[in-house]
C-alpha positions, 0 to 999 in steps of 0.5 A: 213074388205075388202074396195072397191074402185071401183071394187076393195079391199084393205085389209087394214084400208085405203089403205095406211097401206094395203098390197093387192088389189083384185077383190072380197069381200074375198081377195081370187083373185089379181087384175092385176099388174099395178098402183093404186090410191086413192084420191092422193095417188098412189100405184104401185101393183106387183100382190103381194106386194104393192109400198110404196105409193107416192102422184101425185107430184111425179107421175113426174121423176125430172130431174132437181131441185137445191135442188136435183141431177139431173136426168142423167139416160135413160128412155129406152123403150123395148119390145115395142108392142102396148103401147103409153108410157108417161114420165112425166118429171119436172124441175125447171128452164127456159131454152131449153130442148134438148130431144134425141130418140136413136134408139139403135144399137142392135136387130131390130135397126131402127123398127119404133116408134113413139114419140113427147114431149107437153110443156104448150098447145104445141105438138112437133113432129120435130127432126133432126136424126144425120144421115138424118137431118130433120124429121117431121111426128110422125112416125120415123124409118127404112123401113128395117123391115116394109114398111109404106105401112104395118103401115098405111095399113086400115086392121092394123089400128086403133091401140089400144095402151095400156097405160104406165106411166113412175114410178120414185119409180120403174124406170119402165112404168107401165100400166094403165089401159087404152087405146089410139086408134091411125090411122097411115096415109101417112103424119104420117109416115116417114121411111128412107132407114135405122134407123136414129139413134139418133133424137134431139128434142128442147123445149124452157121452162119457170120457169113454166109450170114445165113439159115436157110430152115425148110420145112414140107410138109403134103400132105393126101389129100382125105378128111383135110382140114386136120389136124395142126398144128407149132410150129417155134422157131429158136433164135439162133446159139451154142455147143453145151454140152460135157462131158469124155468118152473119145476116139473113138480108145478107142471101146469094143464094150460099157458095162463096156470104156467105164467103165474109160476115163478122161476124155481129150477133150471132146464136145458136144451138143443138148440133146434129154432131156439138160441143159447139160453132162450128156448123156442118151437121144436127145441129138446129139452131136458131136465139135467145137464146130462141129457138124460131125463125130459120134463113131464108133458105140460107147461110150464114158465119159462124165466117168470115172463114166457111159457112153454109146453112140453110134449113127447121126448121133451120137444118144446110144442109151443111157446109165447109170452106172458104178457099179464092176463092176455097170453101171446103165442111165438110164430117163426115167420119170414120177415116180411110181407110178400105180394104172393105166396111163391114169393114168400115160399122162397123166403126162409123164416127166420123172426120171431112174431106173436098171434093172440089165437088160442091154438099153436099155429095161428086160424082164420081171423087171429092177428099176429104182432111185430112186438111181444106186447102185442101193440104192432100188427104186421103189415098186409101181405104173404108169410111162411111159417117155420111149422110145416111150411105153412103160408098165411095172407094178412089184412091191412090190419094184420089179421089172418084173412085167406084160407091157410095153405102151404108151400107146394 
């Protein structure tokens, strides 16, 4: 006999020994795909066939929990167009969270998405992008296929994003049946000349609350369609990498003040271009293992031999070494020299060089060096730079002679 639950019907007994739900009394019309619950039991219906049923507790992907294996896959989010996707992820231990938005590298890379991440009545929106450092609205991506003027113009908005919930028995977002109205606005929306990439986000978490809810927001004008696409990974709980540093108390105006510190303190970091123990551009740092306070803006030495500065949310701004009274600053560059600046745009930066200009990103005429001593120039020819993909030409003797472009 046909029961209802709302406005549907199961086939079964119950609805955990039934195999259909429908729209009508007679079983005769299948009700849309999506997920069902009844009391705590949730079903997921594929318009066919029923899900093997599982209880709320496990309506949450573990990602980490010491009787399990850690969960190491990617949540990726395709063919996104007007849904806001929920990932409720749970982990058993304490430690810092460390969630990375890749915004992919094929097919409408960089397409503007929207994501944050809530944690015990705290909502997180902040991210380093490992190619533009610090971004602070909801809305992140490139203007390269829609302008901010089109997102939060008032003819397209407000959006009605439809409901998904990330499924851990079928590794799928399925719809819920509801909906999320969301306004984009001018403070909501930062849009960069190109994608940002991979984006890093920091969550310090306690034994409890378990988990952590990643949101993904795809609001799409009806001329864009389903565009873009995000691969999200949430790392299990841990401590951050630390390295030695001068205090915030001796935090300096420029790089040359910061190099006569010693080392007084230790600080940590997420890992953006940097590695464990060894800081680099755009990287987040913090003053306490608990991921809760950064370091005043400023400089300040990194370990008695390397300097740093310190901007906004804790993001490194720049780095370089001490090198005695001649200051050097880091470039993340492509390896090697190309004949042209396709070629080295199609290179992935991925070495650490040095310039002797006075500025973050290296000008017209400073020189860049292999070594951090700054004795060996780099050989003539086309570079990327890790920072807004910006391309350089090289002399023969290793000094910025074209005007700076970037990647098209």
């Amino acid at each position: 006999m046909p029961t209802s639950f709302g406005q549907y019907y199961y086939d079964g007994a119950s609805f955990e020994t039934s195999t259909g739900i429908f729209t009508d009394a007679n079983l005769t019309t299948a009700a849309p795909s999506g997920t069902y619950r009844l009391g705590g039991v949730y079903r997921i219906w594929d318009g066919t066939t029923l899900s093997l049923i599982y209880q709320c507790d496990s309506c949450c992907q573990t990602i980490c929990n010491p009787l399990i294996a850690p969960f190491t896959g990617v949540f990726p989010v395709t063919s996104p167009n007007n849904f806001k996707d929920t990932i409720c992820t749970q982990s058993r231990p304490s430690g810092i969270v460390v969630i990375e938005y890749d915004f992919g590298t094929t097919g409408f890379v960089g397409f503007p998405m929207g994501f944050d991440a809530a944690y015990d009545g705290v909502t997180y929106t902040n991210v380093s992008s490992n190619r533009y450092g610090l971004i602070q609205a909801r809305y992140k991506g490139s203007d390269d296929w829609i302008s901010e003027a089109t997102l939060i113009d008032a003819s397209n908005n407000p959006y009605a994003l439809a409901d998904r919930e990330w499924k851990p028995l079928t590794a799928t977002f399925q719809t819920t049946g509801t909906s999320t109205s969301e306004t984009l606005t001018a403070a909501s929306v930062t849009l960069k000349a190109k994608s940002p990439e991979k984006c890093y986000m920091a969550i310090p978490k306690q034994l409890s609350p378990t988990n952590v809810d990643v949101n993904i927001y795809s609001p799409r004008p009806a001329s864009e369609g389903s565009s873009g696409m995000l691969d999200v990974v949430v790392g299990c709980p841990a401590p951050l990498a630390s390295f030695a540093s001068s205090s915030v108390a001796n935090v300096k105006a420029t790089a040359s003040e910061a190099c006569a510190l010693g080392t007084e303190t230790k600080f940590y970091h997420v890992q953006v271009n940097g590695t464990a123990g060894t800081p680099q551009l755009f990287d987040i740092v913090y003053t306490d293992a608990g991921a809760t306070t950064h370091p005043a803006i400023g400089y300040y030495s990194i370990a008695g031999l390397r300097w740093m500065e310190i901007g906004p949310e804790g993001i490194i701004d720049s780095s370089g070494v001490c090198n005695g009274g001649s200051l050097l600053t880091d470039v993340i560059c492509t390896p090697n020299a190309m004949t042209n600046s396709v070629s080295a745009c199609a290179e992935t930066p991925s070495v650490v060089y040095y310039h002797d200009g006075s500025a973050r990103l290296p000008v017209l005429n400073d020189t860049l060096y292999s070594d951090s001593a700054g004795t060996t120039t780099l050989a003539g020819g086309y570079y990327q730079l890790q920072e807004e993909y910006t391309i350089i030409h090289l002399s023969s003797v290793g000094d910025i002679d074209q005007a700076i472009t970037t990647c098209s």
